[in-house]
C-alpha positions in Angstrom: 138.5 -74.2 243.6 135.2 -72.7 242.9 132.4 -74.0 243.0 131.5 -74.1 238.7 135.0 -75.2 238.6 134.2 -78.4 240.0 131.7 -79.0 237.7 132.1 -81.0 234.1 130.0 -78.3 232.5 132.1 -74.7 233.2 132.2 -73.8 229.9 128.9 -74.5 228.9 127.7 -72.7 232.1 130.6 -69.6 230.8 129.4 -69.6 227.0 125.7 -70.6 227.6 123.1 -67.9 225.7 121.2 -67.2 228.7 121.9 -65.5 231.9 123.0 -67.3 234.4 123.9 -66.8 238.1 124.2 -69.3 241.5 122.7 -68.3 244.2 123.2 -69.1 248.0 119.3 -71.1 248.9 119.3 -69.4 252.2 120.8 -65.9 251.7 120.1 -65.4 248.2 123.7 -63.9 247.4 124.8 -64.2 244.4 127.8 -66.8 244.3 128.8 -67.2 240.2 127.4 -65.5 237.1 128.5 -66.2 232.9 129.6 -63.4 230.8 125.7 -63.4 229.7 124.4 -62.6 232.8 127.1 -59.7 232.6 125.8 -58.0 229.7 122.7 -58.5 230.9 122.7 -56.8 233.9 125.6 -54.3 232.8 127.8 -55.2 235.2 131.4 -57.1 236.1 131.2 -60.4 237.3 132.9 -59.2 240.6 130.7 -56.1 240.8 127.4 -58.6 240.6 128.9 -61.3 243.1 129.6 -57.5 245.5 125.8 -56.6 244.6 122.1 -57.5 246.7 119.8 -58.9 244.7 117.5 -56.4 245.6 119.5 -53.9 244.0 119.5 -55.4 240.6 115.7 -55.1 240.5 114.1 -51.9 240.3 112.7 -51.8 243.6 108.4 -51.4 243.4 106.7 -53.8 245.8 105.9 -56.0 242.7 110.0 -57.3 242.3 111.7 -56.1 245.4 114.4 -58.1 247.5 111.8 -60.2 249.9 110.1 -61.1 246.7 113.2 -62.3 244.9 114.3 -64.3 248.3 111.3 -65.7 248.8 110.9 -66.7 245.0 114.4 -68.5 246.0 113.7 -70.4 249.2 110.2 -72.0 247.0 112.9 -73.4 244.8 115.0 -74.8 247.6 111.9 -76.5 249.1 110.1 -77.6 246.2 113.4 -79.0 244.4 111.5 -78.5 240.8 111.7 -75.6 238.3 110.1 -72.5 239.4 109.2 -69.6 236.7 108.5 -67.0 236.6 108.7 -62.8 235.0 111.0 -60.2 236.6 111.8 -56.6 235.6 115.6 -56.2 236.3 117.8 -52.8 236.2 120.6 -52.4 233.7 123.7 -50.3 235.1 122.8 -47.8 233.3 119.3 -47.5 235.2 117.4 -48.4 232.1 114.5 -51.4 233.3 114.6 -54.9 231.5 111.3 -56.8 231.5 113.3 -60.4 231.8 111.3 -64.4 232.0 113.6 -65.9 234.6 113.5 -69.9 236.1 114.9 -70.8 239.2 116.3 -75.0 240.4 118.1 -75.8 243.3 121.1 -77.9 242.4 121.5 -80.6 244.2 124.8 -82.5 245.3 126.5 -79.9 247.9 126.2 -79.7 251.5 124.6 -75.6 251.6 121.7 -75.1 249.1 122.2 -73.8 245.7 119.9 -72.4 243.3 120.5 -72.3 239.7 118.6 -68.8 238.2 118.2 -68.6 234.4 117.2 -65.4 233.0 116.5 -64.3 229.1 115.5 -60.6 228.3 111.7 -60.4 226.9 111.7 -56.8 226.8 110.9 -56.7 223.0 108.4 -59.3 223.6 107.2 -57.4 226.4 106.7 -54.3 224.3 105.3 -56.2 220.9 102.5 -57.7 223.4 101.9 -54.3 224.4 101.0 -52.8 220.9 99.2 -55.5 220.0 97.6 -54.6 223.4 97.1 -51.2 222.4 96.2 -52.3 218.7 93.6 -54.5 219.8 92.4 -51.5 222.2 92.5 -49.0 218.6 90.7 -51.4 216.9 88.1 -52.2 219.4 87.3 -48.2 219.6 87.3 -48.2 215.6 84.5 -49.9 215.7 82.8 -48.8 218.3 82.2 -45.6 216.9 82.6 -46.2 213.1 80.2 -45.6 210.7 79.9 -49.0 210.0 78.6 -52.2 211.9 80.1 -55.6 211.9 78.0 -59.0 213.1 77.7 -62.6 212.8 74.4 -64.1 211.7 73.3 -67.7 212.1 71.6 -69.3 209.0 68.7 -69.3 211.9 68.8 -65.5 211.7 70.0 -65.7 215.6 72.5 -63.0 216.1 76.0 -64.7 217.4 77.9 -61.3 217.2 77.6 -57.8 217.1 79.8 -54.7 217.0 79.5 -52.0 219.8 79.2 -49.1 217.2 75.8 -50.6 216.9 74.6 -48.1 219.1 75.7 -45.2 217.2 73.6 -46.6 214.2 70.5 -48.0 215.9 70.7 -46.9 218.9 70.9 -50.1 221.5 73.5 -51.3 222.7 74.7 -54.5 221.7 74.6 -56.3 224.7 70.1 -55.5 224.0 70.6 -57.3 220.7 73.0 -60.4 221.0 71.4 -63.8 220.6 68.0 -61.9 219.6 66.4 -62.9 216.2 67.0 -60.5 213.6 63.9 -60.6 211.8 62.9 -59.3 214.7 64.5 -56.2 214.3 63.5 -55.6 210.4 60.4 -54.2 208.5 57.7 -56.9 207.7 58.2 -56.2 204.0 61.9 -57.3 204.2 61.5 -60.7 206.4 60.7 -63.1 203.7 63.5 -61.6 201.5 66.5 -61.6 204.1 65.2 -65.5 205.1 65.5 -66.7 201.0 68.9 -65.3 201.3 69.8 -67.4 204.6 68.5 -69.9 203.1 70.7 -69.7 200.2 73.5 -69.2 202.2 72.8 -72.4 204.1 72.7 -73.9 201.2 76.1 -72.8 200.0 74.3 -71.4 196.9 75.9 -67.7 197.8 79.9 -67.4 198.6 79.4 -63.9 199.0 76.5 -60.3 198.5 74.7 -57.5 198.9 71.3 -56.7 200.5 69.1 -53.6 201.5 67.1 -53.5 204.1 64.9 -51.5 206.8 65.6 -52.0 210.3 64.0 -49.7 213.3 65.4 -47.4 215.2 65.4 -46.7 219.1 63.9 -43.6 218.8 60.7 -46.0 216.5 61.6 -44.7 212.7 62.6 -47.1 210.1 66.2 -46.7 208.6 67.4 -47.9 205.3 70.3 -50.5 205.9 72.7 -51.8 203.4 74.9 -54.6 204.0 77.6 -56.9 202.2 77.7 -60.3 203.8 80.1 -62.9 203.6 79.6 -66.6 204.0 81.9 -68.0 206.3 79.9 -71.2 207.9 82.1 -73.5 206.9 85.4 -71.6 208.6 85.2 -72.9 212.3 86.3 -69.9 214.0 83.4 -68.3 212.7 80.6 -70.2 211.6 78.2 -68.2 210.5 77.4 -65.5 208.1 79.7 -62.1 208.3 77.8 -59.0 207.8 79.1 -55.4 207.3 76.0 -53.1 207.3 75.6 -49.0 207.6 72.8 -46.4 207.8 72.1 -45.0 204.4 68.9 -43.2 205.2 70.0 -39.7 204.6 71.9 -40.6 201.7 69.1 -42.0 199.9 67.2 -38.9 201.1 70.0 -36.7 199.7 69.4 -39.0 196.1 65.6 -38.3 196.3 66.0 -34.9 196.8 68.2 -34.8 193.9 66.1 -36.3 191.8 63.3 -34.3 192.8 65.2 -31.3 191.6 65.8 -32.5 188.6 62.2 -33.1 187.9 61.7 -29.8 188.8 64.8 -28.5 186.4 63.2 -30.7 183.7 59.8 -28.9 183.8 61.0 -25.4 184.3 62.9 -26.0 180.8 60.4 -27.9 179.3 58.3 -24.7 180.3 60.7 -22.5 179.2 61.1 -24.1 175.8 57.2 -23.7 175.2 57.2 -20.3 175.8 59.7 -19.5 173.2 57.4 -21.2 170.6 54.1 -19.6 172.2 52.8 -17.6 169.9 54.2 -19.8 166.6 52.0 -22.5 168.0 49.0 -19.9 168.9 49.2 -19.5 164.6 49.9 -23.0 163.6 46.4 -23.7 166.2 44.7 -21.1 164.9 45.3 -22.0 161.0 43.1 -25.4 161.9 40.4 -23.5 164.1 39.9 -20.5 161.2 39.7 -23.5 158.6 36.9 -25.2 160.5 35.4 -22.3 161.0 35.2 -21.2 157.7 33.7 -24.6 156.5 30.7 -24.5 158.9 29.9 -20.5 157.8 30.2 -21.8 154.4 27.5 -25.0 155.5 25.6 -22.7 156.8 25.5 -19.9 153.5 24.6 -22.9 151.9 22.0 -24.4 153.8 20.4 -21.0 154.6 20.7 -20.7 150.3 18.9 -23.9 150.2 21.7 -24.7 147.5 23.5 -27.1 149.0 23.5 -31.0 148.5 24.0 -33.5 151.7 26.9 -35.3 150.1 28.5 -31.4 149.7 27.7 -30.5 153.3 29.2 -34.0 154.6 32.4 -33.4 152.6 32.9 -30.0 154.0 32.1 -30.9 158.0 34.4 -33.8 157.2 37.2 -31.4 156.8 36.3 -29.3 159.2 36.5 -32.0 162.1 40.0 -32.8 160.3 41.3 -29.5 161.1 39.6 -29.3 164.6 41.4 -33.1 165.0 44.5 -31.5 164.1 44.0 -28.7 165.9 43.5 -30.5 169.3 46.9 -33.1 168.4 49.3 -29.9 168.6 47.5 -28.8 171.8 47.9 -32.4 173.1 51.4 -32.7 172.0 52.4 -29.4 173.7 50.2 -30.0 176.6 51.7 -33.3 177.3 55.4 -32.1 176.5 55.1 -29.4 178.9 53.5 -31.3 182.0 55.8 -32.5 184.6 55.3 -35.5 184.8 57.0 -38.5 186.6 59.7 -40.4 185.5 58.2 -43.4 184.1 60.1 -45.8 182.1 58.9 -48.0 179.4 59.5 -49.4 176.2 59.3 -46.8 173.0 60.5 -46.9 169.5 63.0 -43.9 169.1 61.1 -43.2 165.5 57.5 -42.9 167.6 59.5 -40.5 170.5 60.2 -38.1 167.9 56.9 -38.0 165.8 55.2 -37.1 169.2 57.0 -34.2 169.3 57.8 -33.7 165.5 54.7 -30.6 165.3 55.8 -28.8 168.2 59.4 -29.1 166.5 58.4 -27.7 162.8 56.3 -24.8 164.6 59.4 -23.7 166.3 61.8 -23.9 163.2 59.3 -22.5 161.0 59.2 -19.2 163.3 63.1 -19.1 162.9 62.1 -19.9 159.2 64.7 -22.8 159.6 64.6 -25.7 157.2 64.2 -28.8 159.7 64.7 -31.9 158.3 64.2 -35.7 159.4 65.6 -39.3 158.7 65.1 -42.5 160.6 67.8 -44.6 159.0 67.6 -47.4 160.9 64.9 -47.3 164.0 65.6 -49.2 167.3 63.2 -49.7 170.5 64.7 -48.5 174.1 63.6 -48.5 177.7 63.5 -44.4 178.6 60.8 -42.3 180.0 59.2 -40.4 176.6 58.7 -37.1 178.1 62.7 -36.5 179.3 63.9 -38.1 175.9 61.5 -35.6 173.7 62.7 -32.6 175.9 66.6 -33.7 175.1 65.6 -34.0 171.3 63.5 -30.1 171.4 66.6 -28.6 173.7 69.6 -29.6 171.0 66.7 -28.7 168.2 65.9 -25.1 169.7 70.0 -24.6 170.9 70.4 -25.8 167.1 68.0 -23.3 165.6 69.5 -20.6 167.9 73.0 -21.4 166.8 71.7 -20.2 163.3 69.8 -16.9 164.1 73.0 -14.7 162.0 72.7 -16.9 158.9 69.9 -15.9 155.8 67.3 -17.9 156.0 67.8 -19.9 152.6 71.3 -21.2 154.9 69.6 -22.2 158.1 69.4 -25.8 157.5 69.0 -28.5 160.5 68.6 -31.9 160.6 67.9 -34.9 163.0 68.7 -38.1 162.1 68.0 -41.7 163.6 70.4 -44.5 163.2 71.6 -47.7 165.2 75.4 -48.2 166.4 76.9 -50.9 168.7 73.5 -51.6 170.0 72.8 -48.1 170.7 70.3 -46.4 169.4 72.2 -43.0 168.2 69.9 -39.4 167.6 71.9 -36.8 166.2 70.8 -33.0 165.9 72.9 -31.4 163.1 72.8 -27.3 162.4 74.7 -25.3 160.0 75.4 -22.6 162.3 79.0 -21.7 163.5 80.1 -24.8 165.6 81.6 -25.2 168.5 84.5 -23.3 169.5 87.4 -26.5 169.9 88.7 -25.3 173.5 85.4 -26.0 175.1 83.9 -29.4 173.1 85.5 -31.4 175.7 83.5 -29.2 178.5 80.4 -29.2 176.4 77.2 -30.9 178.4 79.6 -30.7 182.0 78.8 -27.9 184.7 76.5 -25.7 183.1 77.7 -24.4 179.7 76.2 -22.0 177.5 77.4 -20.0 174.1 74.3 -17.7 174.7 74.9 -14.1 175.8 71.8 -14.2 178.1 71.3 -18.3 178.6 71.6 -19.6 181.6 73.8 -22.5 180.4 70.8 -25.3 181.9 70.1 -26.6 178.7 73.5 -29.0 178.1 74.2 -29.6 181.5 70.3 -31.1 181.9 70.6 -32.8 178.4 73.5 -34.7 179.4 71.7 -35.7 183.3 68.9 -37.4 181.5 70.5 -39.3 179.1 73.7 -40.5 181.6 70.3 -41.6 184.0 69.5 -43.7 181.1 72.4 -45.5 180.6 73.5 -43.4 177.5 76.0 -40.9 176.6 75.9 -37.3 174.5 78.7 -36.1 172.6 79.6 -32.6 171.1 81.7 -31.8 167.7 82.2 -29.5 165.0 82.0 -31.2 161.8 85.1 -30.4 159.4 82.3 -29.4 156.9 79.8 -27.1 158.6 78.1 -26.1 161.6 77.5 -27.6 165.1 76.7 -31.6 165.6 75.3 -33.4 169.2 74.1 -36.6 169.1 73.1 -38.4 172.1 73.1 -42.4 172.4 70.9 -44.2 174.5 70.7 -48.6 175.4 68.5 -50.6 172.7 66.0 -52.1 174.8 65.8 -56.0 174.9 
């Protein structure tokens, strides 16, 4: 009789889940295995009770035969379970990373030991991506774009990301536990501490902030960040904050804008010129009237015909024409300087009588019929200056459009009018429209219907109005001639 076979529990120890296999306590041989520890180990159970147990490991100092022996005679002495990880060889020479157990079993005269072994290879290799994930992530953010920390309400730094060195230029061992007001521009202290305070307060779940930090190499960099508040979540306790450079970004955006103040005043410029020497004759129409009502004072005076309430009346109207004289020079003088964006609350109505001379000067040197109508007038936030040269750009493209018609059929008209809280301006001409195929690309990448335009006109039109908040539109009315209308926020 064997020695399971005088044990109650053979078929358990036969069927059992786990490997199994007796061992002698002093040699280590293998005495009885289970039909697990077969398949296991890819082998008979004759062929394992034939085979060394240094031979069913793979060999390397780490789990070798004195090992496994030694591992054996611990259990024999200490009598309690002994575990413990092992990396077996199949039959087929493939290694098994297994978590094994060994008991001596007590009740026979030679010492036994019971080994229990269960195959953890796919543990084994799920610990080792998540290894290796842990390992992918860490180098994400080391050198991402992108930082990651933890801020105490305090403002003490609990945790920062090692790709803070690619985006300030310490390394985040220099920075952990500092204060970070330390680290920011003076102007932005008192604002980042109202937001911790907030925060601490549980008035703010959850944001955005900008701010300036400084650089290793002593500049100031613009910083924005989105923070999250997790203080009450105690794995973290504190505020989560996701922050990145965006200093040459915002350059880019200022040198953007600075272009298109510069595109802006080169059209405005280029618009004037086109209407040059109609406005040197409306100017001069004043200027010759005044002058002729002084030379005519003066005939007078020199006649000694001439009563004071007669000479009164006529340098009356001569400072009238001089006055208006000096508005179209002021309108064209201030339409054509570049200046500044500067925003600020203006009725749509006053916008286009401050640039309603300049407008009739041009038309009337086209000998265009212009017309006005402020249906319903509304107040908006825009800088005057851009919103005049939209109006004169559509008006001048508009009285272009017309240039093959007689003149009793060049009509145009802007009109002013209020829809969905927009306040809506509309340039109307009867010339010949817009050809359909291209309304939807009107206003886009620069567009032109000119033979020798440049196609800047549109394309700039549709910039300052978007930068307001509004929107332009082209169509062809079914009736006649070419439409845009441009809609921009009515002001609060």
């Amino acid at each position: 009789m064997s020695l399971i076979e005088s044990l109650n529990y053979r078929e358990i120890f036969r069927n059992a889940n786990d490997a199994m296999i007796v061992h002698d306590g002093e040699t280590g041989c293998i005495l009885e295995t289970n039909e697990a520890a077969c398949r296991l180990f890819g082998h008979s159970a004759k062929d394992l009770c034939a085979t060394s147990i240094g031979a069913l490991s793979v060999g390397d100092p780490a789990v070798c035969e004195e090992k496994a022996l030694r591992y054996i005679r611990q259990a024999v002495e200490a009598g309690g379970l002994l575990n413990f990880e092992w990396t077996i060889r199949h039959s087929s020479g493939t290694p098994i990373a297994i978590e094994g157990s060994l008991k001596r079993i007590r009740g026979h005269g030679r010492p036994l030991v019971l080994g229990i072994s269960r195959d953890i290879s796919e543990r084994k290799l799920a610990e080792l991506r998540l290894r290796e994930r842990g390992r992918y992530f860490e180098e994400l953010l080391k050198n991402s774009s992108d930082g990651v920390a933890l801020i105490g309400t305090d403002g003490s730094i609990k945790y920062i990301g090692e790709s803070l060195v690619g985006i300030v230029g310490y390394p985040s061992r220099a920075i952990l536990g500092k204060d970070v007001f330390t680290l920011l521009h003076p102007d932005d202290v008192s604002k980042l501490a109202s937001l911790l305070a907030r925060v601490r307060r549980r008035m703010l779940a959850r944001g955005t902030f900008s701010y300036r930090v400084r650089h290793r190499d002593g500049t100031w960099r613009n910083h924005e960040a989105v923070f999250k508040n997790l203080l009450d979540d105690p794995a973290f306790s504190a505020v989560l904050v996701n922050y990145r450079d965006v200093t040459e970004r915002l350059d880019h955006e200022e040198q953007l804008r600075e272009r298109e103040r510069q595109l802006n005043h080169y059209s405005r410029l280029s618009i004037a010129g086109e209407a040059a020497a109609a406005l040197a004759h409306e100017v001069n129409q004043p200027l010759f009237a005044a002058v002729n009502f002084f030379a005519g004072c003066r005939r007078r005076l020199k006649a000694g015909v001439a009563g004071m309430e007669e000479i009164g009346t006529a340098l009356d109207l001569a400072q009238a024409e001089l006055e208006r004289a000096g508005r179209v020079i002021k309108s064209v003088r201030n339409f054509t300087a570049n200046h500044p964006t500067l925003r600020k609350r203006h009725s749509v109505g006053a916008i286009l009588a401050g640039i309603l001379s300049f407008l009739r000067v041009r038309a009337e040197q086209d000998d265009v019929t212009l017309e006005t109508q402020i249906i319903e007038d509304a107040f908006v936030e825009c800088d005057e200056v851009l919103i005049q040269q939209v109006i004169s750009n559509l008006v001048v493209n508009g009285i272009e459009a017309m240039a093959d018609l007689p003149s009793e059929a060049r009509l145009l008209s802007v009109v002013v009018d209020v829809e969905d809280r927009c306040a809506r301006i509309a340039v109307h001409d009867s010339g010949c429209g817009f050809p359909p195929e291209i309304i939807k690309t009107v206003g886009g990448a620069f567009f032109t219907t000119k033979e020798n335009g440049l196609g800047l006109g549109l394309s700039l039109c549709r910039t300052i109005v978007e930068s307001h908040g509004g929107s332009m539109v082209c169509e062809s009315p079914s009736y006649t001639g070419g439409k845009v209308s441009f809609t921009l926020p009515i002001a609060p």
